[in-house]
C-alpha positions as CSV (number, residue, x, y, z in Angstrom):
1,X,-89.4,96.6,-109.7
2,X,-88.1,94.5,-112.7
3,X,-86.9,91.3,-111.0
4,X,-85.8,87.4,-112.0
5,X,-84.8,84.6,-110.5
6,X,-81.2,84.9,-112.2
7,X,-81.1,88.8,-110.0
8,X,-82.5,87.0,-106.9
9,X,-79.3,84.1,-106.8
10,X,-76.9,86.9,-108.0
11,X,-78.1,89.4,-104.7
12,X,-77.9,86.2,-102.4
13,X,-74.0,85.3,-103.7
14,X,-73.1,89.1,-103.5
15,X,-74.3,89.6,-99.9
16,X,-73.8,86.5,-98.4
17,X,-70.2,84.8,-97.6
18,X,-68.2,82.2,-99.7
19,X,-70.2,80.3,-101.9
20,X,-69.2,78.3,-105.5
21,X,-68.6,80.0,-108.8
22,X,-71.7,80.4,-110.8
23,X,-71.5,80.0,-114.5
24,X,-73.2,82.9,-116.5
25,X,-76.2,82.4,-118.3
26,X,-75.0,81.4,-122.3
27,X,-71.2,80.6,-121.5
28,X,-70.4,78.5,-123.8
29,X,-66.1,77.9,-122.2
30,X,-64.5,77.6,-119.1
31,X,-63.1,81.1,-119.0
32,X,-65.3,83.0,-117.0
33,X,-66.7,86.2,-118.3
34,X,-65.3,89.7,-117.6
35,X,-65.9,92.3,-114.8
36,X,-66.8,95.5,-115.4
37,X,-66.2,98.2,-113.6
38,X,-67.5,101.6,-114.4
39,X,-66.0,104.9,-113.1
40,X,-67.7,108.1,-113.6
41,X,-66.6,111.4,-111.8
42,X,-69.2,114.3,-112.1
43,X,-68.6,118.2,-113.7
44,X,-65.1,116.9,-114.6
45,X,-64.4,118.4,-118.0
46,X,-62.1,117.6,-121.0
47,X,-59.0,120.4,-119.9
48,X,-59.0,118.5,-116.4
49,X,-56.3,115.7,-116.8
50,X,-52.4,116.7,-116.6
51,X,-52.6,114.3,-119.9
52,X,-54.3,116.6,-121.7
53,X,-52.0,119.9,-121.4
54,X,-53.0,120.9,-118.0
55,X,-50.0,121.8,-116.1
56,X,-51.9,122.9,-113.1
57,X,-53.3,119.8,-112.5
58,X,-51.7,116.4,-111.6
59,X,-53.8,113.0,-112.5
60,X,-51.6,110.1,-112.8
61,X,-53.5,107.8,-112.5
62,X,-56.6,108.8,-114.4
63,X,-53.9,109.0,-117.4
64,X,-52.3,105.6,-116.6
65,X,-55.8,104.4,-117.0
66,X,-56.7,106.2,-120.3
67,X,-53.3,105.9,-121.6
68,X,-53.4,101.7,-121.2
69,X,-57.0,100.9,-122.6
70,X,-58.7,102.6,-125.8
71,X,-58.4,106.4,-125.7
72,X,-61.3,107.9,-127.5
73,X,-60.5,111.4,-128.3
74,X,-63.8,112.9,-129.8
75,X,-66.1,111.3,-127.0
76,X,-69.6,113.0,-126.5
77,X,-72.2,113.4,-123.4
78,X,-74.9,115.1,-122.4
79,X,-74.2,119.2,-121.6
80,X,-75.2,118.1,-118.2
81,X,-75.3,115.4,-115.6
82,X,-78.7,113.1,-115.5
83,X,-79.4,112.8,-119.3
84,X,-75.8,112.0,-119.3
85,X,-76.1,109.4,-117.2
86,X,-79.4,108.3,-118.2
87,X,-77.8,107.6,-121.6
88,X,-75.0,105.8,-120.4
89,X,-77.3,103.5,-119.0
90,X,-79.8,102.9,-121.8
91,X,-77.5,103.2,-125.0
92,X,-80.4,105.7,-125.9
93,X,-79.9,109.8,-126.5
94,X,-81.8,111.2,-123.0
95,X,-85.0,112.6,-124.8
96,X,-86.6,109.0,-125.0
97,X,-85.7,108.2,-121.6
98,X,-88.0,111.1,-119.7
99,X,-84.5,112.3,-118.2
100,X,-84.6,115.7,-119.8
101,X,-83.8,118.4,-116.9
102,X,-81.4,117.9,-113.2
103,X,-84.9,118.3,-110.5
104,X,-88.3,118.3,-109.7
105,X,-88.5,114.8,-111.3
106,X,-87.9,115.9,-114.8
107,X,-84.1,113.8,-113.8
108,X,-86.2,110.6,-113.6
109,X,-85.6,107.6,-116.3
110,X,-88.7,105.7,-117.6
111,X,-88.6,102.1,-115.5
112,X,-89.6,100.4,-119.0
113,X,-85.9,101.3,-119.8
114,X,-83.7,98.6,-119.5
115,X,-80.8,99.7,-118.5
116,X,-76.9,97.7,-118.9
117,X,-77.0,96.8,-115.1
118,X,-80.5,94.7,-115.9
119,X,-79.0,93.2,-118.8
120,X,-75.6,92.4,-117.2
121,X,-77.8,90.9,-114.1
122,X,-80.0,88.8,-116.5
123,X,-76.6,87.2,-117.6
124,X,-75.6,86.3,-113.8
125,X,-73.6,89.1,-113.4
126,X,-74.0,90.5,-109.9
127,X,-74.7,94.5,-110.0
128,X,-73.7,97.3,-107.7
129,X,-73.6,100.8,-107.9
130,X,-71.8,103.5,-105.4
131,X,-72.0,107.8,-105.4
132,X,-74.4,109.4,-107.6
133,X,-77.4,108.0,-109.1
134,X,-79.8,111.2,-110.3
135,X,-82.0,109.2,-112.1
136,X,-84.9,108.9,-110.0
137,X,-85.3,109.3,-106.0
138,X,-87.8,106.7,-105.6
139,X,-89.1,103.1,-106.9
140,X,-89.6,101.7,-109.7
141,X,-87.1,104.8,-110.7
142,X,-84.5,104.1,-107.8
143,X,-81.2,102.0,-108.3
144,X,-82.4,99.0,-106.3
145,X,-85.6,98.9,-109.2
146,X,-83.0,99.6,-112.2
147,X,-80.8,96.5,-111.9
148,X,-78.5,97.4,-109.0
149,X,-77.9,94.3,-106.7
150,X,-76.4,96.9,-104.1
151,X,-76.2,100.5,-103.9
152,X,-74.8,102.9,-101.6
153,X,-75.0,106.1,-102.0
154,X,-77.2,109.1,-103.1
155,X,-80.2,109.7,-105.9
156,X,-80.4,113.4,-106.1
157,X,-78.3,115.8,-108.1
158,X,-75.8,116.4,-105.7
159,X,-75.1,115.6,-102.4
160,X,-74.9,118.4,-100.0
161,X,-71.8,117.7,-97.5
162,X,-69.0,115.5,-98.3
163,X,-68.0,114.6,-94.9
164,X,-71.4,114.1,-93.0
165,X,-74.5,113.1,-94.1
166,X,-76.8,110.1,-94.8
167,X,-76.7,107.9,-98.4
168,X,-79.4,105.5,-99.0
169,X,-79.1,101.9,-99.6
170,X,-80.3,99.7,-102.6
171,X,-83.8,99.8,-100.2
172,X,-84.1,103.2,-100.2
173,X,-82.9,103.1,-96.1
174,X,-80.6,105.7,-94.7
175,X,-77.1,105.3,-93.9
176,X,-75.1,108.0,-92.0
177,X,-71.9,108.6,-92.7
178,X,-68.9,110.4,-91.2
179,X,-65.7,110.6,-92.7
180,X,-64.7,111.5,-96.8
181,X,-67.0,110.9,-99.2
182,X,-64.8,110.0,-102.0
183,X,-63.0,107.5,-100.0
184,X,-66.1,106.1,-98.8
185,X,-67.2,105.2,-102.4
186,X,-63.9,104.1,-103.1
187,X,-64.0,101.8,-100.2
188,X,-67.4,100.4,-100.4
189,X,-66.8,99.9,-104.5
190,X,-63.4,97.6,-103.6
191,X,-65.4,95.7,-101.0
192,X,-68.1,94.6,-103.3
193,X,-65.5,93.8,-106.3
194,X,-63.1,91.9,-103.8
195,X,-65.9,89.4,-102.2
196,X,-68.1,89.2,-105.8
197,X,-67.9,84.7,-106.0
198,X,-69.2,85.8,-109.3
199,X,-68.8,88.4,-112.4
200,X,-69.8,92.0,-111.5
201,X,-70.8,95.0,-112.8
202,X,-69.2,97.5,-110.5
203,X,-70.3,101.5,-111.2
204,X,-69.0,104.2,-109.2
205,X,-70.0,107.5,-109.9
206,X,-68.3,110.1,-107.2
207,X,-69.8,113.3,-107.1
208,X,-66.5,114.8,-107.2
209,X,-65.5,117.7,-108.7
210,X,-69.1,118.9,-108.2
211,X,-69.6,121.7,-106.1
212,X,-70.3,122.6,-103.2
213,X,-66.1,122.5,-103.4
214,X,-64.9,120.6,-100.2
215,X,-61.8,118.4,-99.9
216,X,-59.3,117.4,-97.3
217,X,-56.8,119.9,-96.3
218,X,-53.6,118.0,-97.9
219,X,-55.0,118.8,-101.0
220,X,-56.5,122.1,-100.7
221,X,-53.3,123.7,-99.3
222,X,-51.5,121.8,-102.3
223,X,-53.2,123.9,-104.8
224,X,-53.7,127.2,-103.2
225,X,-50.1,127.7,-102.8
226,X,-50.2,127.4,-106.9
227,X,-51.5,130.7,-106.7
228,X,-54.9,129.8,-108.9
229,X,-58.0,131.2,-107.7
230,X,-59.5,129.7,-104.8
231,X,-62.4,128.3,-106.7
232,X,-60.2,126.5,-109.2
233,X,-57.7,125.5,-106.5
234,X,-60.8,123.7,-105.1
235,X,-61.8,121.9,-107.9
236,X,-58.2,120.8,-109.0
237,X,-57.7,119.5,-105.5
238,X,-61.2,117.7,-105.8
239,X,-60.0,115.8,-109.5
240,X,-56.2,115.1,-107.6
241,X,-58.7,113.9,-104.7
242,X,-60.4,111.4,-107.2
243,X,-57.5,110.9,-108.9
244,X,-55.4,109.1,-105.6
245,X,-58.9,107.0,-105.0
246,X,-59.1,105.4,-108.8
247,X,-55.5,104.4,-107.7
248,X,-55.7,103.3,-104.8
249,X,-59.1,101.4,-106.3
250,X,-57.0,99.2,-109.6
251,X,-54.4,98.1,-106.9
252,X,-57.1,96.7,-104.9
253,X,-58.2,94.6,-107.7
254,X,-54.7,94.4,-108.5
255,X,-54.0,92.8,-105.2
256,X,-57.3,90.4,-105.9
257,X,-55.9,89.0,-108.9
258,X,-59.3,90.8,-110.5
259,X,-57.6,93.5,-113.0
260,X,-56.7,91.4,-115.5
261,X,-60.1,90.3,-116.4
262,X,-61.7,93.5,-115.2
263,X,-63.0,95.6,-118.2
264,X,-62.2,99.0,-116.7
265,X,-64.4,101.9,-118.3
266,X,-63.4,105.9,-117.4
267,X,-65.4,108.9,-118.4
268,X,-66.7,112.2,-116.8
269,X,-70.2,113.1,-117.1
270,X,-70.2,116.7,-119.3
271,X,-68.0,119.7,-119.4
272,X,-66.2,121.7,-116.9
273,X,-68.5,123.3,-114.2
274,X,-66.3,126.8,-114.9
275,X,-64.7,128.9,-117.1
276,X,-61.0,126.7,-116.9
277,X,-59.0,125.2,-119.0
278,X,-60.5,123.0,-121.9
279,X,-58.4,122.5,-124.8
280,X,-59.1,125.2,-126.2
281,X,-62.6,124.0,-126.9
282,X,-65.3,126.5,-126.7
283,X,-68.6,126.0,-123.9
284,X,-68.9,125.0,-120.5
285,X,-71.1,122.9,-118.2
286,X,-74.8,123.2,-119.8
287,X,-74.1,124.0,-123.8
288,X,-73.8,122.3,-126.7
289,X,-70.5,123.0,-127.8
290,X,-67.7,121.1,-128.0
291,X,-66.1,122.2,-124.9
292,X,-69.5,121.1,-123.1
293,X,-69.8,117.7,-124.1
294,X,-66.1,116.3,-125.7
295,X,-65.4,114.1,-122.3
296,X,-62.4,112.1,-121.3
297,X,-63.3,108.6,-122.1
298,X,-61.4,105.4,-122.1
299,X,-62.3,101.6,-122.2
300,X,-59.1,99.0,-120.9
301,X,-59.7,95.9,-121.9
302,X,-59.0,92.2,-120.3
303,X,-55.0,91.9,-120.4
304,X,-53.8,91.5,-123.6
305,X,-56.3,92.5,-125.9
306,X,-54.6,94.8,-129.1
307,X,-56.5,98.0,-128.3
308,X,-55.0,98.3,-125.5
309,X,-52.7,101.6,-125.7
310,X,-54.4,102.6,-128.6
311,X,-56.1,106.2,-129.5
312,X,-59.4,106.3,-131.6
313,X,-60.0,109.7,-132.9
314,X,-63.9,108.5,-134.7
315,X,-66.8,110.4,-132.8
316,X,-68.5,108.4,-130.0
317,X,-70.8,108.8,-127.5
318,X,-72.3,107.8,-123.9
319,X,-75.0,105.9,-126.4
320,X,-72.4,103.6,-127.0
321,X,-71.5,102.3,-123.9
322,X,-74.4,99.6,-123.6
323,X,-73.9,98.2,-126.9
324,X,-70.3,98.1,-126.7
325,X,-70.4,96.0,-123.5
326,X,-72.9,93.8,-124.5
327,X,-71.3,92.7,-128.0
328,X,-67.8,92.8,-126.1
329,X,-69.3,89.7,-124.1
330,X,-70.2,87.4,-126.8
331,X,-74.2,89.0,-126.1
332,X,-76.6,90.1,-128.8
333,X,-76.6,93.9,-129.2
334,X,-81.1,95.1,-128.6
335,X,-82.6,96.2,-131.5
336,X,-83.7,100.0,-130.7
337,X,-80.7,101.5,-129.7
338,X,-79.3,105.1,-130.6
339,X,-75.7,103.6,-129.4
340,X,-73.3,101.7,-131.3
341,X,-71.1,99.0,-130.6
342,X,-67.3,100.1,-130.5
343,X,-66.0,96.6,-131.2
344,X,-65.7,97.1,-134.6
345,X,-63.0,99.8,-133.8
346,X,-61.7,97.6,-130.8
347,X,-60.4,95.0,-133.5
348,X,-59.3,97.5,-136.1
349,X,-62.3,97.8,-138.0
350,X,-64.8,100.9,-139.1
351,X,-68.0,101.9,-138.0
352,X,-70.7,103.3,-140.1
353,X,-71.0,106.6,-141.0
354,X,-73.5,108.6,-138.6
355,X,-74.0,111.9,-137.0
356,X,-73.8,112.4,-132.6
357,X,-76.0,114.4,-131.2
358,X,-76.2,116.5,-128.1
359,X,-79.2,118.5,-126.6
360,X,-79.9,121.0,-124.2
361,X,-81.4,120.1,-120.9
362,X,-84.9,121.9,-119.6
363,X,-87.5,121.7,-118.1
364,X,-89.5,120.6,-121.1
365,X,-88.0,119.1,-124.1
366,X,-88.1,121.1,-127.2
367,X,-85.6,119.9,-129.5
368,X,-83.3,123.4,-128.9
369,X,-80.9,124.4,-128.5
370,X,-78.4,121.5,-129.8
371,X,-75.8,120.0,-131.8
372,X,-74.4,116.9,-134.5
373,X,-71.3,116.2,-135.7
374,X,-69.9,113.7,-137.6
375,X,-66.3,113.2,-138.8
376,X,-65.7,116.7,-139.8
377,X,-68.6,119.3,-139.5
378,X,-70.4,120.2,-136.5
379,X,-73.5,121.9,-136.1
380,X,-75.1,124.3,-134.1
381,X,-78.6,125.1,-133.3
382,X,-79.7,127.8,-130.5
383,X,-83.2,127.7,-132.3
384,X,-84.9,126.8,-135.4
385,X,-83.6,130.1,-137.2
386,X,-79.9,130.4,-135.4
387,X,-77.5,128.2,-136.8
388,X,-73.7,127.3,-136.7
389,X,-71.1,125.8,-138.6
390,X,-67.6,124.7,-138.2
391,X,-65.0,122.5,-139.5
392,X,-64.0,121.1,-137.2
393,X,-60.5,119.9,-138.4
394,X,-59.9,123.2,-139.4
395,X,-61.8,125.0,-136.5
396,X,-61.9,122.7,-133.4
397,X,-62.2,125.9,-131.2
398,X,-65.3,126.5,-132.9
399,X,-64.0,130.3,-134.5
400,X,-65.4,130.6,-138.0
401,X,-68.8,130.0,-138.8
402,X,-69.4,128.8,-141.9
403,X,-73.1,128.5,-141.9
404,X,-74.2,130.9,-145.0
405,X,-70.5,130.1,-146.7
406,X,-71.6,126.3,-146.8
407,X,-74.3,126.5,-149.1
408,X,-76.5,123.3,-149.3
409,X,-74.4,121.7,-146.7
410,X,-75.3,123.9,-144.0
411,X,-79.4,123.9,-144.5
412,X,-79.0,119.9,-145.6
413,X,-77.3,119.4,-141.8
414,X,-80.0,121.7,-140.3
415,X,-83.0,119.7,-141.8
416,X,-81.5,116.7,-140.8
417,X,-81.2,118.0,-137.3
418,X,-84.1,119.6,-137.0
419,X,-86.3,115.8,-138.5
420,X,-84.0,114.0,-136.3
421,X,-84.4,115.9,-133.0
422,X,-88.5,117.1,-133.3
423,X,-89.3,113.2,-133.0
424,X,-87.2,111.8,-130.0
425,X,-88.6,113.3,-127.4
426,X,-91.3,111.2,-124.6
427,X,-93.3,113.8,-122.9
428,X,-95.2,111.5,-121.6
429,X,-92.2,110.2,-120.0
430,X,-91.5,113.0,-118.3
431,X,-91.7,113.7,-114.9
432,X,-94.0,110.8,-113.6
433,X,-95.9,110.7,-110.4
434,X,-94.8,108.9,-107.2
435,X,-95.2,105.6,-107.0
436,X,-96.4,104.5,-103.4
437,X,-97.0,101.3,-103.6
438,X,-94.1,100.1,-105.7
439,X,-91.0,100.6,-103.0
440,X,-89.7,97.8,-100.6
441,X,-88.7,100.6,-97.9
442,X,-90.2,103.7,-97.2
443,X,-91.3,106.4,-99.9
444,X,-89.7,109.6,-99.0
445,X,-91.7,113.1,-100.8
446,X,-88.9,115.1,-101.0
447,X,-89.3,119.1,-101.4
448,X,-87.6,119.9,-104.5
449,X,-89.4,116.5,-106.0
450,X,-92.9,118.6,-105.3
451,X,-94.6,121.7,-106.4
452,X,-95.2,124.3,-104.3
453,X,-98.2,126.7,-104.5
454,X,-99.6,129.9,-104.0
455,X,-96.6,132.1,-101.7
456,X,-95.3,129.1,-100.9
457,X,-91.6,128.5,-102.8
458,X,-88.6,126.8,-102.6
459,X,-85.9,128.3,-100.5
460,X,-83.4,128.8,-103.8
461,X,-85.0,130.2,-107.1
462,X,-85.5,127.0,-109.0
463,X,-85.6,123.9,-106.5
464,X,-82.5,122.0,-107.1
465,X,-81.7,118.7,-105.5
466,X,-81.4,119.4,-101.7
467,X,-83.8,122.3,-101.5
468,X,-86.8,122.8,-99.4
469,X,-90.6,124.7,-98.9
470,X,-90.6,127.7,-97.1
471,X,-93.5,130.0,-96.0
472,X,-96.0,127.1,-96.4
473,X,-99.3,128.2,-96.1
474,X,-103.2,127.8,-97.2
475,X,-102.3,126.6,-100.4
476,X,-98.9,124.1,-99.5
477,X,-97.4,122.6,-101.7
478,X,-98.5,118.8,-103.2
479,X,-96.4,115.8,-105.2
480,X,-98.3,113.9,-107.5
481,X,-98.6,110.5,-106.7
482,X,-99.6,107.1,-108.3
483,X,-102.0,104.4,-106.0
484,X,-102.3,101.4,-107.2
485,X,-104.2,99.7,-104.1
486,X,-105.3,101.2,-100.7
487,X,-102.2,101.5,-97.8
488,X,-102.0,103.1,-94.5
489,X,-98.9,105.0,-93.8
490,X,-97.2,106.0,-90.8
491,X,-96.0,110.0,-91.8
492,X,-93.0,111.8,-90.4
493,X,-92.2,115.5,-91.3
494,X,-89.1,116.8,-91.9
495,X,-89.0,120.6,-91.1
496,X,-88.3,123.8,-89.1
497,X,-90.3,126.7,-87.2
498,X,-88.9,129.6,-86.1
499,X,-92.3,130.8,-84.7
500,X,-93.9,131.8,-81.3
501,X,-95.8,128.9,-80.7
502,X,-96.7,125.3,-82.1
503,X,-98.4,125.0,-85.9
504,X,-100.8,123.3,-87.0
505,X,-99.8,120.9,-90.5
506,X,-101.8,118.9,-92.3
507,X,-101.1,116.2,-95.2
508,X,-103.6,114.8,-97.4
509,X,-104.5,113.0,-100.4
510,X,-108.5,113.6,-100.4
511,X,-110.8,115.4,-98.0
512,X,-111.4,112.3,-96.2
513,X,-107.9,111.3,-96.0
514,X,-105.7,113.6,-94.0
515,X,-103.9,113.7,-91.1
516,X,-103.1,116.7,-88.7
517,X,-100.8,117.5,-86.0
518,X,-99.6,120.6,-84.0
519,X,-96.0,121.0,-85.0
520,X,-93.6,122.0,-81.6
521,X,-91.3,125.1,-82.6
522,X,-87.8,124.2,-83.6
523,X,-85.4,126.2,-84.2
524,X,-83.1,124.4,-86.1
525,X,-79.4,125.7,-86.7
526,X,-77.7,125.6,-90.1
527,X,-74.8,123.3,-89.8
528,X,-71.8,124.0,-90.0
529,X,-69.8,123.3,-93.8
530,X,-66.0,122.9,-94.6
531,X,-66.6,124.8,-98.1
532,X,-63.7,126.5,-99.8
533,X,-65.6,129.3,-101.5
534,X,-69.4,130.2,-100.6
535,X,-71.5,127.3,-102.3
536,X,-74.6,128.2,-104.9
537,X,-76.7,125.4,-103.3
538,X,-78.7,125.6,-100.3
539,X,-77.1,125.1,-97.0
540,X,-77.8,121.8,-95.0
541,X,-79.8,122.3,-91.7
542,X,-80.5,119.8,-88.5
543,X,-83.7,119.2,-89.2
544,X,-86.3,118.5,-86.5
545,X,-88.7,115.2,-87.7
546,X,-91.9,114.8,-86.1
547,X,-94.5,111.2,-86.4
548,X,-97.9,113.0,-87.2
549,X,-99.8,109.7,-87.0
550,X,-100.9,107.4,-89.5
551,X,-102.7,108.1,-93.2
552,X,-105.0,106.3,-94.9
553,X,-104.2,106.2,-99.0
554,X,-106.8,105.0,-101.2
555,X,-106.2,103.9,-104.8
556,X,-106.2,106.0,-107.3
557,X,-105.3,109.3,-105.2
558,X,-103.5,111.5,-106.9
559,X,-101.8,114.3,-104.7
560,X,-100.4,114.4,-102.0
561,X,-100.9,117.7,-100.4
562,X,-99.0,119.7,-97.5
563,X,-100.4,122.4,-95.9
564,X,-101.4,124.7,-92.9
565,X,-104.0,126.7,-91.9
566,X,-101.8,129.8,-90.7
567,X,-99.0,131.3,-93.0
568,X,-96.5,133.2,-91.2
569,X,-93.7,134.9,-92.9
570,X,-90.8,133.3,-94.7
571,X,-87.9,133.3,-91.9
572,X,-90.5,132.6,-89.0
573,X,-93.1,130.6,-90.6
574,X,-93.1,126.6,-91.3
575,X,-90.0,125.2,-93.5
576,X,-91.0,121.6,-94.7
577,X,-87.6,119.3,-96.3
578,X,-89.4,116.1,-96.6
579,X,-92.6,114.1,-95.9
580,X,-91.7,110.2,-95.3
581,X,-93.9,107.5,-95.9
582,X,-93.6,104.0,-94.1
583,X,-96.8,101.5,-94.7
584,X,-98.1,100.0,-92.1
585,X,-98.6,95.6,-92.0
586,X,-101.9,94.8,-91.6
């Protein structure tokens, strides 16, 4: 956990009650420095703002907000959600992070990253972050060990209910929560920007519109009776959901006399999570093209400042964002950096010349498919023999290839892709083991974070956020884990078993370290979900949790391995969600 004694004063002042105004680090005036407050919604694309041509859509205040500050119109992400937001946070393109894929850890950013929140927090800034994290479950990975002061809310790629459930704090500690999830956020954001005594750095990232679609009847009802189809109605009504919360949110800092010296910063986090309305822009939710990863992005400035109101039509990218903060407060910009600082535009200037790049997520990183574009071209690769060209100031629909009609411009771009995007990636990055020793709170081995062996799989195909084991047998399932020096744990089993009579279970990290238990049958119901159209991602259950005693770790272990002597069948035999570890003061 990256710490200092500038992040220990500024969690004391945020938490605590009144206390005196503490001059940042390197301010050289009176004037204190800006806020910032970062809002994020997730699988919103570029078609989904009334501003933008929509007319099935209403978003006021999401265009009141873009329309006031800097508009960037060509603004590029990631095709999908935890690169994206791994980039945002690093000013580097996702590759070099480790953040390459959405689960089974290959979502984590490298802790050697430092991300703006540190860098903001190292200049007395205090740090919090509510919603969606998805860039690591646990530490040195985890918000509270990436800069955040405070966080509430969740680390996986989406949360599975939005009016029930349990978030995490900046400990890693459960919070349960009844009520809207959206509105929660909202809430918990304006509280920490009202009582700040000192500059913050405010990022809330609300899952919304990511499925599974849920949202309160007012709004639901508003867009079925526009006679779109109920999944679209659903997702329209989540955006107008957001929408009411971002206002609701600036006149609460409105009200605090904050908003005028609140940098406000609104994106969304890749393309449209359907087949909807996008401009006219081709792709969706996962690709490369432009309708994929051209965002809504806008940056309002302190009152006053000239680029206020103004549009910028010069590519940019989520790589930017960390520069462009930094410089914006008087800071110098690290050396290392893919972003750019968008000053230069702010105050009428020019940046230099350069391509932006976007590139698929998997489960390995291999350079393909992907995309660059630069003032006018943009190209294509699905592989290292398929490519694509388009102009896009004649073609921004992406209509005409123009690859073999291009000549030397079309292989010059693909060489240039192909150097540039064969030496960015970090495999070593990717995917790292657990690391029990280094969280405050407990460690929690979630399912889809493991691998599962032998007939023992996941409950979906793949393992996304939320899933779980089922049919473990002989052969379990194990996460690989990182000991630095010897613990004992306390270990508490989330699961279900649907069998005739107790199970045995046991967890492991050598043959000398294990613990075992008989597992009671429980037959745990799947709960009940307010979804608008059947959901893709696995259905929440009330799991039953069990203490099986305490475990012994030793250093350098490296697996941690679930498993039971008898394997039953997959709807009656042992269903495992999550193993929690809790270490024990000696």
């Amino acid at each position: 956990m990256k710490t200092s004694m500038l992040g220990l004063l500024c969690l004391l002042l945020c938490t605590c009650g009144p206390a005196p105004t503490v001059q940042a680090v390197g301010e050289m005036t009176d004037a204190p420095r800006p806020n910032v407050l970062f809002i994020l919604t997730d699988d919103q694309g570029i078609g989904d703002l009334s501003l933008h041509g929509n007319d099935s859509i209403s978003t006021p205040n999401m265009d009141a907000l873009l329309q006031s500050g800097a508009k960037f119109d060509r603004f590029y992400v990631s095709p999908v959600c935890a690169p994206t937001r791994a980039s945002f946070l690093s000013g580097l393109y996702h590759p070099r992070t480790g953040a390459v894929f959405v689960t089974r850890r290959r979502e984590t950013m490298d802790d050697g990253v430092v991300t703006v929140a540190e860098h903001l927090q190292q200049l007395g800034y205090c740090t919090g972050l509510y919603g969606k994290w998805h860039n690591g479950a646990t530490f040195p990975y985890h918000p509270g060990g990436q800069g955040f002061d405070e966080f509430l809310g969740f680390t996986l790629g989406h949360f599975n209910d939005y009016f029930r459930g349990e978030l995490r704090d900046e400990h890693d500690e459960p919070v349960p929560f009844a009520g809207d999830l959206t509105q929660l956020l909202t809430d918990s954001a304006g509280y920490f920007m009202e009582r700040s005594r000192q500059p913050f750095f405010c990022m809330l990232t609300y899952q919304a519109p990511h499925t599974p679609v849920q949202v309160a009847d007012r709004y639901w009802e508003r867009k079925r009776a526009q006679g779109l189809s109920d999944y679209n109605a659903g997702i329209y009504a989540m955006v107008e959901s957001v929408d009411d919360r971002i206002g609701e949110l600036l006149e609460r800092l409105r009200a605090a006399g904050k908003l005028d010296n609140t940098i406000v910063v609104f994106a969304t986090d890749n393309g449209p999570n359907g087949d909807r309305y996008r401009m006219g822009l081709k792709g969706t939710k996962g690709q490369v093209d432009e309708g994929s990863v051209r965002v809504p992005f806008g940056i309002k400035l302190p009152a006053g400042h000239p680029a206020n109101g103004e549009v910028f039509n010069t590519p940019a990218a989520h790589i930017d964002l960390l520069p462009t903060l930094l410089d914006l407060l008087g800071e110098a910009v690290p050396q290392g950096l893919d972003g750019v600082s968008l000053k230069p535009l702010l105050e009428g200037g020019q940046l230099p010349e350069r391509y932006v790049y976007a590139f698929k997520q998997g489960y390995d990183y291999t350079g393909y498919p992907g995309s660059m574009r630069n003032e006018r071209y943009l190209y294509v690769a699905e592989d290292s023999s398929h490519h694509e060209l388009y102009d896009l100031i004649e073609d921004p629909g992406q209509k005409h290839n123009i690859y073999t009609a291009a000549g030397d411009t079309g292989m010059q771009l693909a060489a240039h892709y192909r150097d540039f995007a064969l030496r960015i990636g970090r495999p070593e990055l990717v995917a790292p083991p657990i690391a029990l020793t280094a969280s405050p709170g407990p460690v929690r081995l979630l399912a889809h974070e493991g691998e599962p062996r032998g007939r023992t799989h996941f409950r979906d195909t793949y393992g996304w956020a939320n899933d779980f084991f089922v049919d473990l047998g002989v052969d379990g399932a194990y996460w690989p884990v990182e000991v630095t020096e010897e613990g004992t744990y306390t270990v508490t089993v989330q699961y279900r078993l649907d069998a005739d009579g107790p199970q045995n279970i046991v967890i492991e990290t050598g043959p000398d370290q294990q613990v075992q238990a008989a597992l009671p049958v429980a037959r745990i119901p799947q709960l009940p979900v307010a979804d608008r159209v059947p959901r893709k991602e696995v259905y929440p259950y009330a799991w039953a949790e069990q203490s099986l005693g305490e475990l012994t770790v030793r250093a350098g272990s490296e697996r941690l391995t679930v498993r039971t002597p008898t394997q039953i069948g997959e709807e009656t035999g042992l269903w495992i969600k999550s193993i929690t570890l809790r270490r024990v003061a000696r």
